[in-house]
C-alpha positions as CSV (number, residue, x, y, z in Angstrom):
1,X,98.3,69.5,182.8
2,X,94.9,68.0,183.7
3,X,91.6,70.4,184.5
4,X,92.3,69.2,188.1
5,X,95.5,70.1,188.5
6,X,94.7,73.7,186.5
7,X,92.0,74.0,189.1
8,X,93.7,73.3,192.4
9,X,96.6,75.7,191.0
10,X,94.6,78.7,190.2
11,X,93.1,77.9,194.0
12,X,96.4,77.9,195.4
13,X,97.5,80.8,193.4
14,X,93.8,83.0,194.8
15,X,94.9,81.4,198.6
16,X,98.4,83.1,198.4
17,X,97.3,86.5,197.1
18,X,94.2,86.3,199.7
19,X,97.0,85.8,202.4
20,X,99.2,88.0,201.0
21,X,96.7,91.1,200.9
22,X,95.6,89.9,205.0
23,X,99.5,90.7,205.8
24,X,99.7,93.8,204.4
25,X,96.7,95.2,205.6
26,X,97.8,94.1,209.1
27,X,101.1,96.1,208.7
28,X,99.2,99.3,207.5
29,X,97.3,99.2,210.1
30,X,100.4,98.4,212.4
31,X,102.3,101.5,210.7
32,X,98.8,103.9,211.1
33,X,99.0,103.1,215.0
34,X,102.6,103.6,215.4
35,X,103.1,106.7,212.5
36,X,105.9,109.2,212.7
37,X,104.5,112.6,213.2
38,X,105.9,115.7,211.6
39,X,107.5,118.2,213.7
40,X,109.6,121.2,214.1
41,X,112.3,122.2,216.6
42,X,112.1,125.8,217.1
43,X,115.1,128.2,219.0
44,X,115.9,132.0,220.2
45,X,114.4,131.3,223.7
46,X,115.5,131.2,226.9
47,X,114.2,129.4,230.0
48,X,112.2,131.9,232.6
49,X,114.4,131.7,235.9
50,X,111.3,131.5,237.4
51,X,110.0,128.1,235.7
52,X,111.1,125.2,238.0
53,X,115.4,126.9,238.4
54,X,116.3,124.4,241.1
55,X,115.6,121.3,239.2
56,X,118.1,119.7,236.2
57,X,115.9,118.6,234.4
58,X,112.3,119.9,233.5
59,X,109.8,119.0,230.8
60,X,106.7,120.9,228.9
61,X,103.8,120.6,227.7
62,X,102.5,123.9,226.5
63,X,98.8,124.2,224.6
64,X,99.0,127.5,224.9
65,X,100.9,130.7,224.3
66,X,100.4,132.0,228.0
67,X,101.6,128.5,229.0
68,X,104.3,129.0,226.6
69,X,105.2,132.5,227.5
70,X,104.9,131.4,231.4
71,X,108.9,129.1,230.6
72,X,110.4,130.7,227.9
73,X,111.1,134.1,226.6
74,X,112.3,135.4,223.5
75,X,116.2,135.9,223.4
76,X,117.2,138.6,220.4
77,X,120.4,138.4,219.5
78,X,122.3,140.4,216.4
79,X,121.8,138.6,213.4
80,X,119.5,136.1,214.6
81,X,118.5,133.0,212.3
82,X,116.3,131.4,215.2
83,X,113.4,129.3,213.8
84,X,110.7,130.1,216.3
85,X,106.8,129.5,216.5
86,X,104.6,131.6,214.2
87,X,101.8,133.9,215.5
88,X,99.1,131.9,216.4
89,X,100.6,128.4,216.1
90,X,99.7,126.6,219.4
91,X,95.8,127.1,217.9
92,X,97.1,123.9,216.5
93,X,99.7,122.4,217.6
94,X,101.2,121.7,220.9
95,X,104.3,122.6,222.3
96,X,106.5,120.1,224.1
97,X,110.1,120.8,225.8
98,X,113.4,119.0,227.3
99,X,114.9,121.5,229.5
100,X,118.7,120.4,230.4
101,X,120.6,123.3,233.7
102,X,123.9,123.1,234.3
103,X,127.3,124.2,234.5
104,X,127.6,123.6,230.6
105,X,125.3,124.1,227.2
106,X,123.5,120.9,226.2
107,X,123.3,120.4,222.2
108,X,120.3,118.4,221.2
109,X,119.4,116.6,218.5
110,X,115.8,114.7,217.9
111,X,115.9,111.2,216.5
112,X,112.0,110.6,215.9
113,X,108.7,111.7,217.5
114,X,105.9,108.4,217.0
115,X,102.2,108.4,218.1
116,X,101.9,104.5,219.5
117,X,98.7,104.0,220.3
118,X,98.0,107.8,221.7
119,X,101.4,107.7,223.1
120,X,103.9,110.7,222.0
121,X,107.2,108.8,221.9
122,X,110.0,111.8,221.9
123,X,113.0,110.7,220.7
124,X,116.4,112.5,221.0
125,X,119.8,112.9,221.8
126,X,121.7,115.1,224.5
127,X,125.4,115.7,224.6
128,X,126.6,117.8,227.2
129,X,129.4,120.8,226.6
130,X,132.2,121.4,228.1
131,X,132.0,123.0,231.9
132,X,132.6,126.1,232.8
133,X,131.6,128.8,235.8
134,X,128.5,129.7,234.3
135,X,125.3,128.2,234.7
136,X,122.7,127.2,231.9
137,X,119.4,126.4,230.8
138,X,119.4,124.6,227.7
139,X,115.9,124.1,226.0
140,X,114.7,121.4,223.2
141,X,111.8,123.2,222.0
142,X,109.4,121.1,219.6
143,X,106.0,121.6,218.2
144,X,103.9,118.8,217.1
145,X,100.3,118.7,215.9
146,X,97.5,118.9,218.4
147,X,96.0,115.5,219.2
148,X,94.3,112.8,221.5
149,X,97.3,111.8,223.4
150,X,97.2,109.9,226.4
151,X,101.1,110.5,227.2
152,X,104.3,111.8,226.5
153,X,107.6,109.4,227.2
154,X,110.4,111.6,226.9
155,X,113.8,109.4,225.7
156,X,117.0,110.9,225.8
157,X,119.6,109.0,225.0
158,X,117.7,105.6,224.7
159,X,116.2,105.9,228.5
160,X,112.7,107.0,229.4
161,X,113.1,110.1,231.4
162,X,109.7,111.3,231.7
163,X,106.6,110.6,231.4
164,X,104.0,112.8,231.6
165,X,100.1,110.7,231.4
166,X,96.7,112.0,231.3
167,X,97.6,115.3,228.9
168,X,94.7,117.4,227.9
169,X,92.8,116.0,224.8
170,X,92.3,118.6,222.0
């Protein structure tokens, strides 16, 4: 191998890692835009017949515990398990809800919760129970660190449901 093929190899080999390193800074920064957020799903509430009781479907966003307290209550029941917020949580975190009314429970289940871009992108799944006489109010209650966001896109099911723009910044 000649010094001028040694030359123009070690250039090619400083081009690929160059380009190389450019693509993988441009998908950190992709992933930092569009990150996954860490969040909890809490239970043992019910919804406040007073908070929207004509309407199917509702959805919250609750930065505080009188906003909070103003749609759900505590439901006790004997030997309870529920996973709800700790004193003093909504200091830092906000509280966002799916409320599903109707003639059947609705079980929940939450697929992923991304900030894209300052957009809250809630993810999840619904599946209605069987009917009966009765008529519910079934919540999915989440809690998510405070932030800048601009919105909230609710998706149930794969289809935007809500969305709620121009939230309160921190």
């Amino acid at each position: 191998m000649t010094t001028t093929n040694m030359h123009s190899a070690t250039q090619s080999k400083l081009i690929l890692l160059w380009l190389i390193s450019m693509f993988s800074l441009q998908i950190a920064s992709i992933a930092e835009k569009n990150k996954t957020l860490k969040f909890e799903v809490h239970s043992g509430y019910f919804v406040s017949n007073k908070f929207e009781p004509n309407k199917t479907r509702s959805f919250v966003v609750a930065k505080s515990q009188k906003h909070f307290d103003q749609v759900f209550g505590v439901a006790f029941v004997l030997g309870d398990k529920s996973h709800r917020l700790e004193e003093n949580e909504l200091k830092s975190k906000t509280v966002i809800a799916a409320i599903r009314r109707g003639k059947s429970l609705c079980d929940f289940k939450v697929n992923s919760i991304t900030n894209n871009d300052g957009v809250l992108e809630v993810k999840y799944a619904a599946k209605m129970q069987k009917e009966s006489t009765a008529s519910f109010a079934s919540p999915l209650i989440i809690s998510v660190p405070k932030g800048n966001y601009k919105a909230i896109h609710f998706i149930e099911n794969g289809k935007v449901l809500k969305q709620i723009k121009s939230i309160d910044k921190k």
